[in-house]
C-alpha positions in Angstrom: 181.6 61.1 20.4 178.8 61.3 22.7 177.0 58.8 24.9 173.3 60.6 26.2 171.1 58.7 28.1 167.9 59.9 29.6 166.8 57.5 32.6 162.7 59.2 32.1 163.1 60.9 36.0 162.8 64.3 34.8 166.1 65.2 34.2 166.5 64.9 30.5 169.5 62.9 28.4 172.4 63.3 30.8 176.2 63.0 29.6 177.4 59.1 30.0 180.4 59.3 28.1 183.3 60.0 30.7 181.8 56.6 32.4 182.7 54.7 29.7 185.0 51.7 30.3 188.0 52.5 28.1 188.8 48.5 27.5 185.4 47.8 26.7 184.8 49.6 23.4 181.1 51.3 22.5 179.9 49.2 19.7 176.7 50.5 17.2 175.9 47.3 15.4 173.3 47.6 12.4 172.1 44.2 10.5 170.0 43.7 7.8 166.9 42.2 9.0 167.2 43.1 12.4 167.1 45.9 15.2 170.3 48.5 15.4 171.8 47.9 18.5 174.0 49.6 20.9 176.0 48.2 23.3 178.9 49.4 25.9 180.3 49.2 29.3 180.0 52.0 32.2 182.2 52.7 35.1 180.0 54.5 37.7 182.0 54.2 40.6 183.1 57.9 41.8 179.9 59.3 39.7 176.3 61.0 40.6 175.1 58.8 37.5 172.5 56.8 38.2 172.4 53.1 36.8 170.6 53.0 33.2 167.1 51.3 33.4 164.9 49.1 31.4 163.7 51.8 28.9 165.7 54.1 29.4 166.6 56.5 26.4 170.3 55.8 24.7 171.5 58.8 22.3 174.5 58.9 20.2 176.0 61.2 18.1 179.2 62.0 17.0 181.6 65.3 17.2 179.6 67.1 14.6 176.3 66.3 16.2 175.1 64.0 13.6 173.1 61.3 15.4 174.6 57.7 14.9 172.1 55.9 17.1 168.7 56.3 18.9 167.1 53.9 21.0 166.0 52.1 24.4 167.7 49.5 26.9 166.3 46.1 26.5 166.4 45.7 30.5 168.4 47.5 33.4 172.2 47.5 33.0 173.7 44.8 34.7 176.9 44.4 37.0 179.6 42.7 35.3 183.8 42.5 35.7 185.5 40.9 39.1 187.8 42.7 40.8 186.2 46.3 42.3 188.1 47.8 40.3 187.4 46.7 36.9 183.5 46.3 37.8 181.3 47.9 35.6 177.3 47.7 34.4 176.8 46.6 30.6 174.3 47.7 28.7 172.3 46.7 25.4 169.6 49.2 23.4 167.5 48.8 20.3 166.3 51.1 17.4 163.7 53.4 19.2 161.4 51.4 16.2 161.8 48.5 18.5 159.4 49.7 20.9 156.6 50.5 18.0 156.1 46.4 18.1 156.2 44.6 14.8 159.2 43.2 12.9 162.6 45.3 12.0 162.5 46.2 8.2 163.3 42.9 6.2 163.3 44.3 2.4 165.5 42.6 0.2 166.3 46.1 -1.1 165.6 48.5 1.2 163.6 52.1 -0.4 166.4 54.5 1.1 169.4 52.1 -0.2 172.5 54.2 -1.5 175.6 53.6 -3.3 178.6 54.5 -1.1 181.6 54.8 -3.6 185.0 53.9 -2.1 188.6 53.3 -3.8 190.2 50.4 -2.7 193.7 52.0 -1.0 191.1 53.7 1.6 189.8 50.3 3.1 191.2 47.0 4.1 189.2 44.8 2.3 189.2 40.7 3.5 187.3 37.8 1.8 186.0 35.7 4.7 184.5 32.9 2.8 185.6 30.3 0.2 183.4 30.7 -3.2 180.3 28.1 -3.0 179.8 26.2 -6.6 176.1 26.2 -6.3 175.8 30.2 -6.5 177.4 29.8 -9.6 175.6 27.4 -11.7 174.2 28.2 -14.8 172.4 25.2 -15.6 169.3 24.9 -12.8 166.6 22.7 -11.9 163.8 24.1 -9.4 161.1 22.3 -8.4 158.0 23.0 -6.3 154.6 21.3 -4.7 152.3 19.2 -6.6 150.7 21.4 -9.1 147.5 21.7 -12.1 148.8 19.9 -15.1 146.7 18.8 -17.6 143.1 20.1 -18.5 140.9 16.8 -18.6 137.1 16.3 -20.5 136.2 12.9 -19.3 132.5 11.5 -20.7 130.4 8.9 -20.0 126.9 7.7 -21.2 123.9 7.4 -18.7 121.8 4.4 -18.8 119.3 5.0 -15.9 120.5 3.1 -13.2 124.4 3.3 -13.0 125.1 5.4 -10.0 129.0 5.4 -9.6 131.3 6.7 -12.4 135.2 6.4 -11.6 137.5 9.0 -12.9 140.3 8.4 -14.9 142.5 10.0 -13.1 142.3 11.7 -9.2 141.3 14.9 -10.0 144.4 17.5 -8.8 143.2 19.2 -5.2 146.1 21.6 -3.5 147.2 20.3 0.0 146.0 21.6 2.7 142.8 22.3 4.4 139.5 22.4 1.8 137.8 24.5 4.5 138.8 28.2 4.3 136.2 29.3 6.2 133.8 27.7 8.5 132.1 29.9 11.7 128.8 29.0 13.5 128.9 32.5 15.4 128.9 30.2 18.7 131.6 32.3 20.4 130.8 35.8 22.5 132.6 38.0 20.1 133.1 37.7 16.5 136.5 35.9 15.5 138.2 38.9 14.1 140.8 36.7 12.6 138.5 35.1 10.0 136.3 38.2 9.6 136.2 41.9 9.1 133.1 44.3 10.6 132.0 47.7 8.9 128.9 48.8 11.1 128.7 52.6 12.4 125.3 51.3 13.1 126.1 48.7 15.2 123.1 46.4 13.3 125.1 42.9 13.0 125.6 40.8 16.2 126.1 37.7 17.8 123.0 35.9 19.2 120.2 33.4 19.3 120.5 32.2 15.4 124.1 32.7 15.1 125.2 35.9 13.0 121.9 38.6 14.2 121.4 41.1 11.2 119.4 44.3 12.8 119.0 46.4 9.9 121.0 48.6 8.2 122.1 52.9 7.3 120.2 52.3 3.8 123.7 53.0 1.9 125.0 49.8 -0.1 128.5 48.9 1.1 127.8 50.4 4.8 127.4 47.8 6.5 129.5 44.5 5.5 130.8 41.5 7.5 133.8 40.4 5.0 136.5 37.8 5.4 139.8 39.1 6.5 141.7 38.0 3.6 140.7 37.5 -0.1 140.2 34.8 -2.1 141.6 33.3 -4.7 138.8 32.8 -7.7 140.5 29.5 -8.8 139.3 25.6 -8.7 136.0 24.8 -7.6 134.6 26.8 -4.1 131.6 26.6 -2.8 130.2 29.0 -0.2 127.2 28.3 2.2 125.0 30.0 4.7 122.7 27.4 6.4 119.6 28.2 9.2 119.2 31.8 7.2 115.8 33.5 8.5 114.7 36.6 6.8 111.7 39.0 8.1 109.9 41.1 5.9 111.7 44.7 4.8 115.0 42.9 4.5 117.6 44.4 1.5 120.7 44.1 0.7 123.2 41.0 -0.3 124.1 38.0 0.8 126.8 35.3 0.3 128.9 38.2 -2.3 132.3 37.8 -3.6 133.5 41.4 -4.4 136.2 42.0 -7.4 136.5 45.6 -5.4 135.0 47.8 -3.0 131.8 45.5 -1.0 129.2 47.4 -3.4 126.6 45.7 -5.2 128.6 46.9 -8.4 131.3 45.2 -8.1 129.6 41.7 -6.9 131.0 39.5 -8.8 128.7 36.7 -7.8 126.0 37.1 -4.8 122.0 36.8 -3.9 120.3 40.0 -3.4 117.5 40.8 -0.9 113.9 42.3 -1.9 111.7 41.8 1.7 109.3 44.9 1.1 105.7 43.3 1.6 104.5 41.1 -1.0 107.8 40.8 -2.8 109.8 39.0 -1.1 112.6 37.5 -3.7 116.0 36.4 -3.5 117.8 36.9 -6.5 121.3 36.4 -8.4 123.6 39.1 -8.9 126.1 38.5 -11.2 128.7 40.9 -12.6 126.6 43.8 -10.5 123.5 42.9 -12.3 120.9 41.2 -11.1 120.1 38.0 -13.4 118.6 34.3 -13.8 115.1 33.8 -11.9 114.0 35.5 -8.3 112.9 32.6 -5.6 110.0 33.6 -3.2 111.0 33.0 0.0 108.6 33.0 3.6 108.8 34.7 6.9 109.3 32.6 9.4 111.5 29.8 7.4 115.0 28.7 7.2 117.0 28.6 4.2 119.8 27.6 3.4 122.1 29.5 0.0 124.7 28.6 -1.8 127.1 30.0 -4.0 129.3 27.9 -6.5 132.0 29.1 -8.9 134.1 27.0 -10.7 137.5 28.0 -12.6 139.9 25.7 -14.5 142.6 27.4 -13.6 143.9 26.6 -9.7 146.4 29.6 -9.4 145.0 32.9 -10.3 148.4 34.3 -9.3 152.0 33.6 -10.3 154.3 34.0 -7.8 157.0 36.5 -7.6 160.8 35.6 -7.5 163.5 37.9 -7.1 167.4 38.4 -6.7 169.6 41.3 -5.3 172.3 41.2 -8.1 174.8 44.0 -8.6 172.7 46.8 -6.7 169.5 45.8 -8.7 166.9 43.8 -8.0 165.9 42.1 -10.3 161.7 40.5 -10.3 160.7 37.6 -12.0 156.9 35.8 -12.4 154.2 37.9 -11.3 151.2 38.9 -12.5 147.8 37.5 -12.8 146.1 34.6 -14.9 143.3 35.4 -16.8 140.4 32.7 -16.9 136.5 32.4 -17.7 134.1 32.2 -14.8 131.5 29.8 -14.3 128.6 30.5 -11.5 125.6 28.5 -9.9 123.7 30.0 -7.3 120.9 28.3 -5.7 118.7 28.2 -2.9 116.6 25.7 -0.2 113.5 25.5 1.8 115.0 23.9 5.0 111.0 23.2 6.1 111.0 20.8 2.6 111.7 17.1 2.6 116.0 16.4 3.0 116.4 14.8 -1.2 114.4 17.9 -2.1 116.5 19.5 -4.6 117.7 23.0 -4.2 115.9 25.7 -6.7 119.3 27.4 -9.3 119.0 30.8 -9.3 121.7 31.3 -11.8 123.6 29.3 -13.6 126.2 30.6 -16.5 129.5 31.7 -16.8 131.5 34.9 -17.2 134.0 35.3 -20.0 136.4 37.1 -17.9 136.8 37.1 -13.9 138.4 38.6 -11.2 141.7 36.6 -9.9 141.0 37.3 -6.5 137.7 39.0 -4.4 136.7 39.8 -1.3 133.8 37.2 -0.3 131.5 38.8 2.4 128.2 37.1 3.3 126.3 40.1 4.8 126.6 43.5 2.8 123.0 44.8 4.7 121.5 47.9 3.2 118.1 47.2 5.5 118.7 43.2 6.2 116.8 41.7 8.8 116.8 38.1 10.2 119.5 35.6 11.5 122.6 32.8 9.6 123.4 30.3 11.8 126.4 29.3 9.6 128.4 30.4 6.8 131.3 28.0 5.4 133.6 28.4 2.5 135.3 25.1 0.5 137.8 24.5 -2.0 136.9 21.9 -3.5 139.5 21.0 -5.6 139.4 21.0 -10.1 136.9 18.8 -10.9 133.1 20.3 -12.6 130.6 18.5 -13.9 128.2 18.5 -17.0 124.9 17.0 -18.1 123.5 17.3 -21.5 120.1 15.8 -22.0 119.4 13.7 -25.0 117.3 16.9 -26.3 120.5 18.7 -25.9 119.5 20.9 -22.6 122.5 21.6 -20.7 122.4 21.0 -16.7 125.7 21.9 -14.2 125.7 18.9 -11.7 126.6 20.1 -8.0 128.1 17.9 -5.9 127.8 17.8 -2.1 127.3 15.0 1.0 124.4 13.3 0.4 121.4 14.5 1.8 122.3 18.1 0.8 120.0 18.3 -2.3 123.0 18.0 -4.3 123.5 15.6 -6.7 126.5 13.6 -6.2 129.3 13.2 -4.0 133.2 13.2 -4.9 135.5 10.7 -3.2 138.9 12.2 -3.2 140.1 9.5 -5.5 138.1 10.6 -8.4 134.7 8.4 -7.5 131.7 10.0 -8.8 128.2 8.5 -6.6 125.0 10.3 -7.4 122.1 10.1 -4.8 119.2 8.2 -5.9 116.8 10.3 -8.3 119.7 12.0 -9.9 121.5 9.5 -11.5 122.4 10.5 -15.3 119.3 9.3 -17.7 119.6 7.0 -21.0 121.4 8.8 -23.3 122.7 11.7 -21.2 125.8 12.7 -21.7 127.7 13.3 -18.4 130.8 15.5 -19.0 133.7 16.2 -16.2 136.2 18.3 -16.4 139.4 18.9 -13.5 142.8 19.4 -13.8 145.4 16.1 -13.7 147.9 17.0 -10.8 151.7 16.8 -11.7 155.2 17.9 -9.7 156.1 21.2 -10.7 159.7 21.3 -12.2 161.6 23.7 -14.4 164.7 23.7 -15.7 166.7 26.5 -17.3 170.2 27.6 -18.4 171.9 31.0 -19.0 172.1 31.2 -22.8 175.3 32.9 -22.9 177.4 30.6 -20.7 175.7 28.0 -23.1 176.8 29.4 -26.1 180.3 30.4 -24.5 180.7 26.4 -23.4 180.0 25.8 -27.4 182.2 27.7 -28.6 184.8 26.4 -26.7 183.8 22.8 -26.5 183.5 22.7 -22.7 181.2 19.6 -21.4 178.8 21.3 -19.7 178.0 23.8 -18.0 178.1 24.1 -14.1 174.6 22.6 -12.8 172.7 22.6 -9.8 169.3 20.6 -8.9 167.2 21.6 -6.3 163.7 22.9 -4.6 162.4 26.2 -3.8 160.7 27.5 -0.5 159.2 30.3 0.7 157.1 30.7 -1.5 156.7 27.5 -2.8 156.2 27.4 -6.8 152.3 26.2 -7.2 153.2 25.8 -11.3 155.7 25.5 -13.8 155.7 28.9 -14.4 156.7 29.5 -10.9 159.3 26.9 -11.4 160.7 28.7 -14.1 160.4 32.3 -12.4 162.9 31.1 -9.6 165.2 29.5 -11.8 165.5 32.9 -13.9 165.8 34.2 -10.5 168.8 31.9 -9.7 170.7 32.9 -12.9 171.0 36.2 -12.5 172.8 35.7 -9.5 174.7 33.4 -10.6 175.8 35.0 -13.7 177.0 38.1 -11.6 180.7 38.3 -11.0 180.5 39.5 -7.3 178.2 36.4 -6.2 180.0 33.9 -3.8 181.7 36.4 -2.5 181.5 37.5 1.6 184.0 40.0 2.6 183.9 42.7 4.9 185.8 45.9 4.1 187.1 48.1 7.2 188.0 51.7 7.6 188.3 55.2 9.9 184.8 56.7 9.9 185.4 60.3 8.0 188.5 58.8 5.9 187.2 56.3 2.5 183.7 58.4 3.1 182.0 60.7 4.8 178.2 59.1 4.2 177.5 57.0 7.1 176.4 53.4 6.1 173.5 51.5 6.0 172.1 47.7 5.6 171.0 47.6 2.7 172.8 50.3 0.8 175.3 49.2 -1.7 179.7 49.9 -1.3 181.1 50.3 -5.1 184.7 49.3 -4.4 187.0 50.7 -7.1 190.5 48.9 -7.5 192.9 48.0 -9.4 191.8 44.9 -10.9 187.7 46.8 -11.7 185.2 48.0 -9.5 182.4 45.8 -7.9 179.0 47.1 -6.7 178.1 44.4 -3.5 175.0 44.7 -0.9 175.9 45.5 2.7 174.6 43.2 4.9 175.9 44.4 8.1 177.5 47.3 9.9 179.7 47.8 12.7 180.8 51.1 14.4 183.1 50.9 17.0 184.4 54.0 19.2 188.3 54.0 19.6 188.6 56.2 22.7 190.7 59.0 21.4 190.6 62.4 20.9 189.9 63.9 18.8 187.4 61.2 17.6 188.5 58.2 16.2 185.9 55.2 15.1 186.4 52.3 12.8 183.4 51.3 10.2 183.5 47.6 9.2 180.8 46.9 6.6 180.1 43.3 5.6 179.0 42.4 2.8 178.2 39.9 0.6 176.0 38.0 -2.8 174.8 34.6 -2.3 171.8 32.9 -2.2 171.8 32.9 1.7 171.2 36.7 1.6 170.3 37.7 -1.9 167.2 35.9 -2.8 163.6 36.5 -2.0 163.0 33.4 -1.7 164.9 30.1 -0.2 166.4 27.1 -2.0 167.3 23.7 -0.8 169.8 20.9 -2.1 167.2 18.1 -2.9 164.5 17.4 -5.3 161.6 15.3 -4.9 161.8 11.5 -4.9 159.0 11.3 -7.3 160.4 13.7 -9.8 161.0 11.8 -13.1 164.4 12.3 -14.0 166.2 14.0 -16.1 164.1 17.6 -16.4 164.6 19.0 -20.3 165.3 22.3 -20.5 162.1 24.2 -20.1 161.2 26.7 -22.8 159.9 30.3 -22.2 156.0 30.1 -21.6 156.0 33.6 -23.0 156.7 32.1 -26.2 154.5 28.8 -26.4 151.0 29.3 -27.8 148.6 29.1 -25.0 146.9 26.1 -23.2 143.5 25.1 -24.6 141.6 25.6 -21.2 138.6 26.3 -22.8 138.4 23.2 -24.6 135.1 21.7 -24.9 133.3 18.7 -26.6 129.9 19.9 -27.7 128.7 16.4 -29.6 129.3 12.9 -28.6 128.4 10.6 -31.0 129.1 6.8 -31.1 131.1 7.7 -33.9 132.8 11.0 -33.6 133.6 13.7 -30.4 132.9 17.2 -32.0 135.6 19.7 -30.3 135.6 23.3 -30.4 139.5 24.3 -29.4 138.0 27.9 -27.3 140.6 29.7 -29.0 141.6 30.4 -32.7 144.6 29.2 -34.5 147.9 31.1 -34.8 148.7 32.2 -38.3 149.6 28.9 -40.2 149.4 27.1 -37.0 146.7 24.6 -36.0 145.9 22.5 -33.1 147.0 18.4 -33.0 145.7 15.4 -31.6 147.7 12.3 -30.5 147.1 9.2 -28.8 149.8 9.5 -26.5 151.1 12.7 -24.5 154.7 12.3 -25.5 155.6 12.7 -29.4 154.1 16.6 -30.1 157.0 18.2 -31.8 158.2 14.8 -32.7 158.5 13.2 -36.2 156.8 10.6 -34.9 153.5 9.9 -36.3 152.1 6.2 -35.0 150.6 8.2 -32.4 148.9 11.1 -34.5 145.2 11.1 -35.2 145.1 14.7 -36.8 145.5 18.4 -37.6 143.1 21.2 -37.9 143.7 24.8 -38.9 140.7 25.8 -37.5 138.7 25.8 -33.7 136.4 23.1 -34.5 137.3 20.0 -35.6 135.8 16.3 -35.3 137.9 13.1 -33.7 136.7 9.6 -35.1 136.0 7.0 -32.8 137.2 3.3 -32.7 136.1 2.1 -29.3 134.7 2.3 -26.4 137.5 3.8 -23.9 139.9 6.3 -25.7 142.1 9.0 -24.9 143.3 11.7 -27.2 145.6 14.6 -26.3 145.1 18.0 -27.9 147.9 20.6 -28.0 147.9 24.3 -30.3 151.2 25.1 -32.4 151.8 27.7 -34.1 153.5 28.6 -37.4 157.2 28.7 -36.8 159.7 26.2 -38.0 159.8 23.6 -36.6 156.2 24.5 -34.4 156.0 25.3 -31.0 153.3 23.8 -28.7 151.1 24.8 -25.8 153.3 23.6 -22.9 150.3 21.9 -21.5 147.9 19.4 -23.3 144.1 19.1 -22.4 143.6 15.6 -22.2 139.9 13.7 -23.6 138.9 10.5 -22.2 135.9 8.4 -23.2 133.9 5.8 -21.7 130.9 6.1 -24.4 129.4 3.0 -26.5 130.1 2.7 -30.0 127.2 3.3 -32.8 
């Protein structure tokens, strides 16, 4: 073996291995989710060899010149041992990557992983750890954060002078902060960790008004200020730009959330700019196409623009949960959820009276939308003018409705009073409209938002299930517990880590950490790896486990001689993506029944709607069609579909549209789909109708 080490004075990667200490062994150690490291001992005394130094250059290789390490001291090599004799200077390097910055590779299966294959009379293998019963259960409960449950129509009647209306039920908001973004352009640069700059003209600054918009190259998509990270298109946001001053030849878009590149075709929602003389017009873009009605706006006034879109769904994107199991890993959860769209842009006249309502531009909704965009509120082809503000606000689930007694249909924005909007939501589900805009006799006022509920799965391995049958065992082994990192925002998240946790368990290397030792050259010639896989082969089978760890240590002989331990090992300590903990919830209602596959339910009905409200019937139209010889079902009570039970059952319909009679004033129905298996399956979630509507 051979220890190189080039001190950076000129004189290149000098020969350190006569200097080291024979009692103090050279050690290469390599760990999964960390920096290879080299460490060793010198004995300089007697030597021209200068003492190593902080970045200096550590090389090496073995008899066959294969390089085994390359990297750079951590700091200068230090004095250690007692007597003079024994004194020496230690030193510790890192992976030459170290230097680069950043974190050492952390992938729960690294891309270069390889199977070393090894028989069992070539190592000395060791278990170091007693088997732990929760890797092995086969019956688990995962649960998550507070998440969307039901989808909720609550109406009530306008009379023309009740101002406060008081939900049912606090409408589901996801912790945390409601302001994603929020930047008066007050500070000397532009925060870079909220926003993103495109401009090879250098026409946006920072200034007198805030955000300073000089111009632009002419080319759409040139020049863009766009949030640093995306957005997720679910719930209710709202985005704002307040003190907005535009000057005659401005063009371009403002206030745009992007399913793709920042191009006006692929604006997703957004207000675009005509200032050429005479014409000056703001107007909705919506799915790259202009629409609704342009708003004529003045030199020389403020404005302020909004932007409101409003999804029922909360998560736009499952999370993904995975396990290292027998060499494979193994992905479950992902992928996207599909959801309508619904958009109101509208502008204000700053220089008008404060309970002046803002002017809609647009107001509809889009069939199909984008799970996430990029939201940027400057995308200047020629924009000139000043925004003293832009913000961005989750707002939580709830959306609300107004149909006039002549049937015209109205979207209801809420905001702080004094805003133009016309009501403001109290976090516990209080409705207060501003004086002016409180709901007329006979108008129907319709809210929908999502109810909020723990999310909780619970799965078992079928197999072991039917093995336990067979054999009349109890039950199988079980475990109960919560999930981290990432935290499940749904059921379906709940259920993706729990599919997660039984394939590990169900593998007959988990619970196992051993290390197997041998002479480098000798059980195989491939030099190992974290992350790469040892196939052990003995007598009792062969077993494929993940090496977390590798140690090379340098014998002193000659020729060469160096032992590889390997460690290794299947648990959910090292072979999850994600982290588990022994506790649930102490509001989680107890016990969790065995969650069914949501691939296999009929969907949700989040498109439910009640289009007539009648003192003696709600009109409903489903949003979705049947299944074949399936229907939907309506109950009084959220707790008997799929039941026998029928005290609580108001109906069944085979088709979209259906009517539910009235019998007083305050009722709640649930509706559910199921489709045409026997017995039915349901949707997993019911949307939920509540009444507060006088009686014919």
């Amino acid at each position: 073996m051979l220890l190189a080490i080039d001190n950076n004075d000129g004189s290149g990667g000098i020969d350190y291995t006569p200097a080291l200490l024979r009692d103090t062994p050279l050690l290469i150690t390599r760990r999964h989710g960390e920096w290879a490291r080299c460490t060793g001992s010198l004995d300089l005394q007697g030597t021209p060899l200068p003492v190593p130094a902080s970045r200096a250059l550590v090389m090496v290789s073995d008899d066959a010149g294969a390089t085994l390490f390359r990297g750079y001291l951590q700091a200068n090599a230090r004095l250690t041992g007692g007597k003079a004799a024994r004194q020496g200077f230690s030193f510790t390097a890192l992976d030459a990557a170290w230097l680069k910055g950043g974190l050492p590779p952390d992938s729960l299966q690294p891309d270069t992983a390889a199977t070393h294959t090894l028989t069992g009379s070539d190592v000395e293998l060791a278990y170091t750890t007693a088997e732990r019963a929760e890797d092995l259960a086969t019956d688990v409960t995962v649960s998550g954060g507070d998440a969307a449950a039901e989808y909720v129509t609550e109406l009530f009647r306008g009379d023309g002078t009740t101002a406060t209306f008081t939900l049912a039920h606090q409408p589901f908001r996801e912790s945390g902060s409601t302001v994603l973004l929020d930047d008066s352009f007050d500070d000397p640069l532009l925060n870079t960790s909220r926003w993103t700059k495109h401009d090879p003209g250098s026409f946006l600054s920072l200034g007198a008004g805030g955000l300073r918009m000089g111009g632009g190259n002419g080319m759409d998509g040139a020049t863009v200020l766009q949030s640093t990270s995306s957005v997720e298109m679910g719930g209710t946001l709202v985005a704002e730009a307040t003190g907005l001053l535009l000057t005659t030849g401005s063009d371009g878009l403002l206030m745009g959330f992007y399913g793709t590149g920042v191009t006006e075709g692929s604006c997703v929602a957004g207000i675009r700019v005509h200032g050429e003389a005479g014409a000056h017009t703001l107007q909705a873009v919506v799915n790259g196409t202009e629409s609704g009605t342009p708003y004529t706006f003045n030199d020389g006034h403020t404005y302020v623009v909004r932007v409101r879109l409003h999804c029922a769904e909360l998560q736009r994107a499952r999370g993904s949960y995975s396990a290292l199991v027998g060499g494979s890993l193994q992905t479950f959860g992902g992928g996207i959820v599909p959801a309508p769209l619904h958009i109101v842009i509208e502008a204000l006249d700053l220089g008008l009276a404060s309970s002046t309502l803002a002017t809609v531009l647009f107001d509809g909704a889009l069939a199909a939308s984008s799970p996430q965009c990029v939201f940027a509120p400057v995308n200047s082809t020629q924009l000139t003018g000043s925004i003293r503000r832009v913000t961005l606000h989750q707002t939580g689930s709830a959306w609300a409705l107004s149909t006039a007694a002549d049937g015209a249909l109205t979207t209801r924005r809420s905001g702080p009073t004094g805003t133009g909007a016309d009501y403001a939501l109290s976090s516990t589900g209080v409705l207060t409209f501003d004086p002016g805009r409180v709901p007329q006799p006979g108008e129907l006022l319709t809210v929908s938002y999502r109810r909020s509920s723990r999310s909780v799965a619970r799965r078992k391995d079928s197999a072991s299930d039917q093995a336990r049958l067979q054999l009349a065992l109890p039950g199988l082994p079980a475990w109960a517990g919560s999930a981290a990192k990432p935290k499940p925002r749904s059921r379906e998240d709940c259920i993706a880590a729990a599919q997660a946790l039984l394939a590990l368990a169900t593998d007959s290397a988990t619970s196992q950490a051993s290390h197997a030792t041998w002479v480098r050259g000798t059980a195989t010639a491939d030099d190992v790896q974290p992350g790469d896989f040892l196939s052990i082969a003995t007598a009792n089978g062969t077993q494929t486990l993940p090496v977390q760890a590798v140690t090379l240590t340098d014998g002193n002989a000659a020729p060469e001689l160096m032992t590889v331990r390997a460690d290794f090992e299947q648990s959910r300590t090292v072979s999850l993506s994600f982290t588990v903990n022994n506790s649930l919830p102490e509001d989680l209602a107890l016990p969790v029944a065995v969650t069914p596959d949501p691939g296999n339910l009929p969907a949700a009905l989040a498109g439910l709607q009640v289009t007539v409200a009648t003192g003696s019937a709600l009109q409903i139209d489903s949003g979705c069609d049947a299944p074949a010889n399936g229907g939907f079902e309506v109950r009084r009570s959220n707790a008997n579909f799929g039941s026998a039970i029928t005290a609580d059952l108001v109906l069944q319909s085979p088709v979209r549209s259906f009517s539910i009679p009235r019998q007083a004033f305050a009722e709640r129905f649930f509706v559910r789909m199921y489709d045409g298996a026997t017995p039915p399956t349901y949707s997993a979630v019911s949307s939920e109708v509540l009444t507060s509507l006088p009686l014919s």
